[in-house]
C-alpha positions in Angstrom: -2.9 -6.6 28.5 -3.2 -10.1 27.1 -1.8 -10.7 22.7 -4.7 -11.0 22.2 -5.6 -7.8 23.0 -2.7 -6.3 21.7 -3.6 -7.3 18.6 -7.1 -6.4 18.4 -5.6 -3.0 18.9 -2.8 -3.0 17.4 -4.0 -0.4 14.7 -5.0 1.8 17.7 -1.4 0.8 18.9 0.4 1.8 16.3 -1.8 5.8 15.8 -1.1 6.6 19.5 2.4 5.4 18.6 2.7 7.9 16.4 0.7 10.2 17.6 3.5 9.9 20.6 6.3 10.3 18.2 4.9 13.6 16.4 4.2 14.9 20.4 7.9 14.0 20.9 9.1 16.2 18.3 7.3 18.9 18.8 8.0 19.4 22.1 11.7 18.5 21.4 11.6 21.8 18.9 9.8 23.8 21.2 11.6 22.9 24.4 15.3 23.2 22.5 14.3 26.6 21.1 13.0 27.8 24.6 15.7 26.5 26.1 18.3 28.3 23.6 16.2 31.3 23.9 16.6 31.6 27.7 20.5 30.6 27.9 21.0 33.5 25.1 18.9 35.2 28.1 20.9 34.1 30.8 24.1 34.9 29.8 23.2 38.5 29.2 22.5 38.9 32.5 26.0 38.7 34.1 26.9 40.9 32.0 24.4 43.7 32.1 25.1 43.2 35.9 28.6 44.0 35.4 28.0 46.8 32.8 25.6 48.3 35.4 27.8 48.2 38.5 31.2 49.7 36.7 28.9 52.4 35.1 28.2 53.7 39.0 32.3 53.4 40.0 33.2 54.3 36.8 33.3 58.3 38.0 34.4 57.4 41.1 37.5 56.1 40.1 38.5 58.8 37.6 38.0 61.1 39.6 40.3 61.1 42.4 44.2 59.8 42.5 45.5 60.4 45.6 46.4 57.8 48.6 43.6 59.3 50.5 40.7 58.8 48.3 41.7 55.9 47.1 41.2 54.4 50.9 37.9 55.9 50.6 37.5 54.0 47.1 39.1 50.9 49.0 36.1 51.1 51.6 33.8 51.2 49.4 34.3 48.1 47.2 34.7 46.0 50.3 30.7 47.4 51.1 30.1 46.3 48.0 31.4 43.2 48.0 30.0 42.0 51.1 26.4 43.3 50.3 26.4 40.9 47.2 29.1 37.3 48.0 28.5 37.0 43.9 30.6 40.1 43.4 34.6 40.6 43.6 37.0 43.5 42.9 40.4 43.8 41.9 42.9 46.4 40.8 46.1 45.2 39.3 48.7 48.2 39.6 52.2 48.8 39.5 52.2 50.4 42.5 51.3 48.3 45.3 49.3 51.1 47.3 46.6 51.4 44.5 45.9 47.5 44.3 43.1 45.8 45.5 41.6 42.5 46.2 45.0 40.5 46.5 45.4 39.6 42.9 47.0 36.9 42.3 49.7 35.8 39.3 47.0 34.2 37.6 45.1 37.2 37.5 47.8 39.5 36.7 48.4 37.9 33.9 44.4 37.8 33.1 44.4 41.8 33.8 47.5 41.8 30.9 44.8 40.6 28.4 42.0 42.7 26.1 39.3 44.9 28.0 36.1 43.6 28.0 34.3 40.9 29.2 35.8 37.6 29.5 35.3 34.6 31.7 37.7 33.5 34.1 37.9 30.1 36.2 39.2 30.7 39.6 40.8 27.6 41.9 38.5 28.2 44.4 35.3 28.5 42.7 33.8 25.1 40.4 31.9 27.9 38.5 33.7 30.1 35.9 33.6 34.1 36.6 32.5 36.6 34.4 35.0 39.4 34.2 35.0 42.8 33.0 38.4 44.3 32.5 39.0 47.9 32.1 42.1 50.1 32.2 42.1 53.3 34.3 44.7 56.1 33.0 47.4 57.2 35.2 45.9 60.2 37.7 47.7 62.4 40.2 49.5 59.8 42.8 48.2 57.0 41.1 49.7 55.2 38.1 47.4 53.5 35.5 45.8 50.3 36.8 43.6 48.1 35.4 40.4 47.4 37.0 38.3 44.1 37.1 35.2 43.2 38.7 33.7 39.6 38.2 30.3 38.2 39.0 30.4 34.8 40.2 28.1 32.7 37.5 26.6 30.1 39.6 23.1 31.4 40.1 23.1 31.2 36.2 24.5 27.9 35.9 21.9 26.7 38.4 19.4 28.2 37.0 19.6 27.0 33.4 19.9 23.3 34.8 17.1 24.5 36.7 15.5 25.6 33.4 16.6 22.4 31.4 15.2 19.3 34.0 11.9 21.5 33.8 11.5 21.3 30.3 12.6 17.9 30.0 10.5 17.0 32.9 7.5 18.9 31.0 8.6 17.2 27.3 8.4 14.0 29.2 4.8 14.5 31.4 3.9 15.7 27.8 4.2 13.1 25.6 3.1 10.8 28.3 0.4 12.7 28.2 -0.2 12.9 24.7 0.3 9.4 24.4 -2.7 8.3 26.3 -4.8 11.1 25.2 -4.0 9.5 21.5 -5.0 5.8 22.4 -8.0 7.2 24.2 -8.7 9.0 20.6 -7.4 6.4 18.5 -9.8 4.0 20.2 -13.1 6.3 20.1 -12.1 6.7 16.3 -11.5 3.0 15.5 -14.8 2.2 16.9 -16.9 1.9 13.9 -13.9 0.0 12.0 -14.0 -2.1 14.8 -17.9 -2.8 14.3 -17.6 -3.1 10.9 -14.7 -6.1 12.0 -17.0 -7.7 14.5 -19.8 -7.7 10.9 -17.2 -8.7 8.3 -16.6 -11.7 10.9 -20.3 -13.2 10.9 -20.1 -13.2 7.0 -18.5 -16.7 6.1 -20.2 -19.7 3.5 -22.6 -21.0 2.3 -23.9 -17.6 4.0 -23.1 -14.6 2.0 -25.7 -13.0 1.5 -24.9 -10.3 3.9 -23.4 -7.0 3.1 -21.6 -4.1 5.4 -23.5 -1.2 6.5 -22.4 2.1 4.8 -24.9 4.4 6.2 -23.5 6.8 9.2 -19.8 6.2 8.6 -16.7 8.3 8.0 -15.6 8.4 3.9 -12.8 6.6 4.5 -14.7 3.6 5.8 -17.7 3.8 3.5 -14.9 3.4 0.6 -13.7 0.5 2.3 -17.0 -0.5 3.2 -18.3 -0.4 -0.2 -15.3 -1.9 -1.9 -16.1 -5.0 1.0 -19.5 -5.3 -0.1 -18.5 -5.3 -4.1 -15.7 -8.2 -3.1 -18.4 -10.1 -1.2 -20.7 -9.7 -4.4 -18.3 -11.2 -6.5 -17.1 -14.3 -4.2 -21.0 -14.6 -3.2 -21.7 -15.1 -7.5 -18.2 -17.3 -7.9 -19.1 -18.9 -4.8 -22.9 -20.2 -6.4 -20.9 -20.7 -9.7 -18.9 -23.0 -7.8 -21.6 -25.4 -6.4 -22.9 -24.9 -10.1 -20.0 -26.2 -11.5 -19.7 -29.0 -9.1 -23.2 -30.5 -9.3 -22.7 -29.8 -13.2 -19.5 -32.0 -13.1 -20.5 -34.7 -10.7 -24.0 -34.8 -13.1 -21.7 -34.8 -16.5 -19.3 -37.7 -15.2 -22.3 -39.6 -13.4 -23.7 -40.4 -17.0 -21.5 -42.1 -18.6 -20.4 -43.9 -15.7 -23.7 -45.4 -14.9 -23.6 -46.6 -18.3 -20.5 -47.8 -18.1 -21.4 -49.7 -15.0 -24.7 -50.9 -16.1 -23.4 -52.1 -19.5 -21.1 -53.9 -18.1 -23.2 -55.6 -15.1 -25.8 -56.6 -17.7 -22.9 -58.1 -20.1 -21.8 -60.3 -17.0 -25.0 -61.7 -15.8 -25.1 -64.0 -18.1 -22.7 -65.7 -21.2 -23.0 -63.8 -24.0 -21.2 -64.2 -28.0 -18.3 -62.5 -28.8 -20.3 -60.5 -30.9 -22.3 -59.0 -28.2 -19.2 -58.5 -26.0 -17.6 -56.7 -28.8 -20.7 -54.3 -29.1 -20.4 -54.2 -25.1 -16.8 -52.8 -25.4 -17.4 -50.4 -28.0 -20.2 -48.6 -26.1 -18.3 -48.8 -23.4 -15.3 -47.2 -25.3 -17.6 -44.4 -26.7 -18.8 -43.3 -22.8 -14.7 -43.9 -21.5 -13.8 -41.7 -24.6 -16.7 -38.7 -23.2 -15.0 -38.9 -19.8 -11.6 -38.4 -21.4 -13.0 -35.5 -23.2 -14.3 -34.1 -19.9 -11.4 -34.1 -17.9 -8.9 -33.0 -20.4 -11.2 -30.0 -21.0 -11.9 -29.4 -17.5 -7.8 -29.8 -16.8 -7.4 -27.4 -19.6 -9.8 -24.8 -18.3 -8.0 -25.5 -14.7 -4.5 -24.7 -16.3 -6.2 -21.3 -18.1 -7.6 -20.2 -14.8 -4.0 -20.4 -13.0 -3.0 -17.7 -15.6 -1.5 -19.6 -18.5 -0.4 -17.8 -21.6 -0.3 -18.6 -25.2 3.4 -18.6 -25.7 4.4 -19.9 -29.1 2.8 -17.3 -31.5 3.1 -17.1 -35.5 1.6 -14.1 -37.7 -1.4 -16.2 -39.6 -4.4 -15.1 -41.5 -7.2 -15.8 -39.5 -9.5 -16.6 -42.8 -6.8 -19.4 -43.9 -7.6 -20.7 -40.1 -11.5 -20.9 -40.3 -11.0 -22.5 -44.1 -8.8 -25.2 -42.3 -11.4 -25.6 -39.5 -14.1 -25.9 -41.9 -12.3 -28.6 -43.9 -11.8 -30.6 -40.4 -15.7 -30.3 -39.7 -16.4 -31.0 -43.4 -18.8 -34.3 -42.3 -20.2 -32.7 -39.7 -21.4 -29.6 -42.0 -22.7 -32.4 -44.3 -24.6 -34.2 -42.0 -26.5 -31.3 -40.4 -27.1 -30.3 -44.7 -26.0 -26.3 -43.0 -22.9 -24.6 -45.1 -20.9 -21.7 -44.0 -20.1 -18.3 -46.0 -16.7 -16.6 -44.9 -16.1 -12.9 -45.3 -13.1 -10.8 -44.3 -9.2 -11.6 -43.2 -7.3 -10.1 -40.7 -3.9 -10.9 -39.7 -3.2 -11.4 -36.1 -0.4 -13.5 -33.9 -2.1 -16.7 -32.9 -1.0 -19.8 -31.1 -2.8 -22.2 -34.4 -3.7 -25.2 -32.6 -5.3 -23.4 -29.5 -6.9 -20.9 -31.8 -8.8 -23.9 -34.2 -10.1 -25.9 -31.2 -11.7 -22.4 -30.1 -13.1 -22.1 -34.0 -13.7 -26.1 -33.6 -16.2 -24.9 -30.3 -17.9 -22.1 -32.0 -19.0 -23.7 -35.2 -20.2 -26.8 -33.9 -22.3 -24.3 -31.3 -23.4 -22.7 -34.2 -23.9 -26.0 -36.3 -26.4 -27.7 -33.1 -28.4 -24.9 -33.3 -28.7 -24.3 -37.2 -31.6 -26.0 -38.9 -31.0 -28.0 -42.4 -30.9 -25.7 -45.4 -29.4 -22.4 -43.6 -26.4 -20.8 -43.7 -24.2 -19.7 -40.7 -22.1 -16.4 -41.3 -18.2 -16.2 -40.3 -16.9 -12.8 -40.2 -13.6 -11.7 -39.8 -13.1 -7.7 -39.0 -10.4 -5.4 -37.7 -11.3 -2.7 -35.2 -9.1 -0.4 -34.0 -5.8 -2.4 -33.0 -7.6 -5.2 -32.5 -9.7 -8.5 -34.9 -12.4 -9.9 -34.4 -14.1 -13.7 -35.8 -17.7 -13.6 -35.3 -20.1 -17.1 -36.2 -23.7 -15.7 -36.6 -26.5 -18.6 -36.9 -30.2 -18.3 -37.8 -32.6 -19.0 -34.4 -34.8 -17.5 -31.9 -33.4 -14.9 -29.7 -31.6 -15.7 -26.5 -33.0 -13.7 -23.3 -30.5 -10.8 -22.5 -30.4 -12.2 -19.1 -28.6 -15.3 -20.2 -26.0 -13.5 -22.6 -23.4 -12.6 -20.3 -23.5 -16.5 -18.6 -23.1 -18.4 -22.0 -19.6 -18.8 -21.9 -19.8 -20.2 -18.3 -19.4 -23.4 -17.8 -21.6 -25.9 -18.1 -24.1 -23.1 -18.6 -27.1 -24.4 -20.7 -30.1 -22.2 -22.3 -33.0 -24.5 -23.5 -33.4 -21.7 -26.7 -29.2 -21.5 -27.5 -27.8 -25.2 -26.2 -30.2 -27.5 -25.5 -27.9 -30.5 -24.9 -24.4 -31.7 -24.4 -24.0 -33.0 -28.2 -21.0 -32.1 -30.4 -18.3 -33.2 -27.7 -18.1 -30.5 -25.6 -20.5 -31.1 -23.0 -21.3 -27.9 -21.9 -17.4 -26.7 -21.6 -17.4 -25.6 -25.4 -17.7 -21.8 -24.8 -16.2 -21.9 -22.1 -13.2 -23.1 -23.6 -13.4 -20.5 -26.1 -13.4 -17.7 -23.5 -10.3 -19.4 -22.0 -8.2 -19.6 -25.2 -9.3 -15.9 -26.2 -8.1 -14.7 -22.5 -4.8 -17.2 -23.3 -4.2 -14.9 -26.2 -4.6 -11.5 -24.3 -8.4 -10.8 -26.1 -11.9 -11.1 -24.9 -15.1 -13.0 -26.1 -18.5 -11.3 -26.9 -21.9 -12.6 -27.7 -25.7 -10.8 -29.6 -28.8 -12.4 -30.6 -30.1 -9.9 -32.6 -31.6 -10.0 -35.9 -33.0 -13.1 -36.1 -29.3 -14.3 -35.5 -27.2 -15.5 -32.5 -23.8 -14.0 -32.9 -20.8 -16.0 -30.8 -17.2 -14.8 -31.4 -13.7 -13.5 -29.9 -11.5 -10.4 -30.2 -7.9 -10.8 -30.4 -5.0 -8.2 -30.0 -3.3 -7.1 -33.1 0.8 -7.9 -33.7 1.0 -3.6 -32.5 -0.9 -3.9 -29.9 0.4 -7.0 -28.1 4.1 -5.8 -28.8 4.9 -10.0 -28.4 7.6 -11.5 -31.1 5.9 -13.8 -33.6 7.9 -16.7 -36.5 6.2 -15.3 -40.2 
């Protein structure tokens, strides 16, 4: 199997895997308690064996003590003994004539010990013996003696190795087993993930305007599925933003460069007075100082999208900042022959100088789109841990279809911002959105009323829990 293939299946891989691991320990369990099971088993038997056998000679030997039955009692155990090789007698006395089996000092001293059963290793035997010891009271002729018969445990021993190589040879088989039966499964199961792979792969730009099947698949899948398609939505609408936003750019920076270019070819082609040069330079100057407007508000929107924070915040009224503003744009209000009522304060942690270019944007929206003699409303409100400054102008309604896209950039409505005037050049709103998002808030935007409504929300001192210089 090539890396490649490895790693298209790795996810298969890695179930079987486990799959494997959880067969492991199961039959680990199972085979260790099987196996304890049988050797509690197997070591009963020896001694039931012994139990049994002494239970038959048991009234045998207490019931005759002379010399001549005990040769009778001597026969007999050596028929027994050679019927079963396993089994072995002896008969430790103090009297020589009642002894049997040849003990010798070792198991003298082994008859000396507790009755019962005990197990005994013998020197010519590599299996231990399993010996019951009893003690026989003295009767007629014969003294007390102690009587042992052992069971050689071999057949035992062998059979619980017996016993253990079949279960670990089964454990093994079984999770070998297990483990291809898994990747088999693993594989049928991963099939319409892997379908869904091989559809998510023909998706790339400019062509996004395909989206992942959800019908006929597992819940799982049509979560991930449908979280896909809603990630491909959004990249698909930042994606056309984008070339937007480029052929806006290239279009706003075009302009005053072909003026630039064209003023200053037409100034060369012939001599011309200082006068005329001097009028050549300053409409030069007035396009160089648009493109220097562009691109420190396009670098400042670029700095806002990486995540950039308003940092240096002061408690301030936010009605002592619009009076401020409105003193700056003093001509301007004079020149369009609008004014502006103010109603409301708020207090609110604000970074001052971001905050009045974002007031700076909004009025002068508001002021392009006022006609001489009306007013435009500023209102400043405090809703539930958070304020709000809304500018309101007099005009025609904007088309709820274009609301949520006016603070876009370079987004233009032919009813709301018919032209680049005022300085911004179509990055005025958006630049207010960016400062409001700067300072933790949100923007929002109505046309109802007769009125177009443009304004942000910003997080109280509470709510923000930042430190701020009074």
């Amino acid at each position: 199997m090539s890396w490649k293939t490895v790693r298209a299946n790795s996810l298969a891989l890695r179930l079987s895997l486990l799959f494997t691991l959880v067969a492991l320990a199961v039959f680990v369990l199972i085979g260790s308690a099987l196996y304890r099971q049988v050797d509690r088993s197997l070591d009963l038997l020896p001694a039931a064996e012994l139990d049994a056998r002494f239970s038959v000679l048991e009234s045998t030997l207490n019931r005759f003590g002379t010399l001549e039955h005990w040769a009778k009692i001597h026969n007999k155990l050596n028929l027994l003994a050679e019927e079963d090789r396993r089994i072995r007698f002896w008969v430790v006395s103090d009297d020589p004539r009642f002894e049997y089996g040849h003990p010798n000092e070792q198991l003298r001293r082994f008859a000396q010990g507790p009755e019962g059963m005990r197990d005994l290793r013998l020197a010519d035997n590599p299996y231990p013996f399993k010996i019951l010891v009893s003690q026989l009271p003295a009767l007629g002729e014969r003294p007390a003696v102690r009587f042992m018969i052992g069971i050689d445990t071999q057949t035992f021993w062998q059979a619980q190795h017996s016993l253990l190589v079949a279960i670990v040879g089964l454990a093994v088989l079984g999770v070998l087993l297990a483990s291809l039966l898994a990747y088999w499964v693993a594989r049928i199961g991963l099939r319409p993930l892997l379908a869904l792979s091989a559809e998510a792969q023909a998706l790339a730009p400019p062509r996004l305007d395909g989206r992942l099947r959800t019908q006929d698949l597992p819940p799982e899948l049509a979560q991930f599925a449908e979280a896909f398609n809603a990630a491909l939505d959004r990249v698909s609408q930042a994606y056309s933003r984008l070339e937007a936003f480029n052929a806006d750019v290239a279009h706003e920076l075009r302009s005053p460069l072909t003026n630039l270019i064209g003023q200053t070819q037409v100034a060369l082609t012939r001599g011309r007075s200082a006068e005329h040069y001097f009028e050549v330079l300053q409409s030069n100057l007035e396009e160089l100082e648009r493109l220097r407007s562009i691109i420190n508000d396009m670098l400042f929107l670029a700095s806002a999208d990486q995540g950039s924070k308003a940092t240096a915040l002061t408690q301030a009224s936010l009605a002592e900042e619009v009076a401020t503003t409105l003193d700056y744009l003093d001509y301007i209000l004079e020149d369009a022959r609008v004014s502006v009522e103010v109603s409301g304060d708020a207090q609110a942690p604000i970074e001052k100088a971001q905050l009045r270019r974002a007031l700076i944007n909004l009025l002068n929206n508001a002021v392009q789109h006022t006609a001489p003699g009306q007013v435009i409303q500023v209102r400043i409100d405090v809703e539930q841990e958070r304020v709000s400054i809304a500018v309101s102008n007099p005009g025609p309604a904007i088309d709820e279809a274009h609301l949520p896209l006016l603070f876009e950039r370079f987004y233009r409505v032919d009813a709301a911002r018919s032209n680049s005037g005022g300085g911004n050049h179509g990055l005025g709103l958006a630049i207010v959105k960016a400062i409001a998002l700067m300072h933790g808030g949100s923007v929002f935007v109505r046309s109802e009323g007769g009125a177009n409504t443009f304004g942000i929300n910003l997080p109280s001192a509470q709510l923000r829990g930042f430190r701020v210089k009074v």
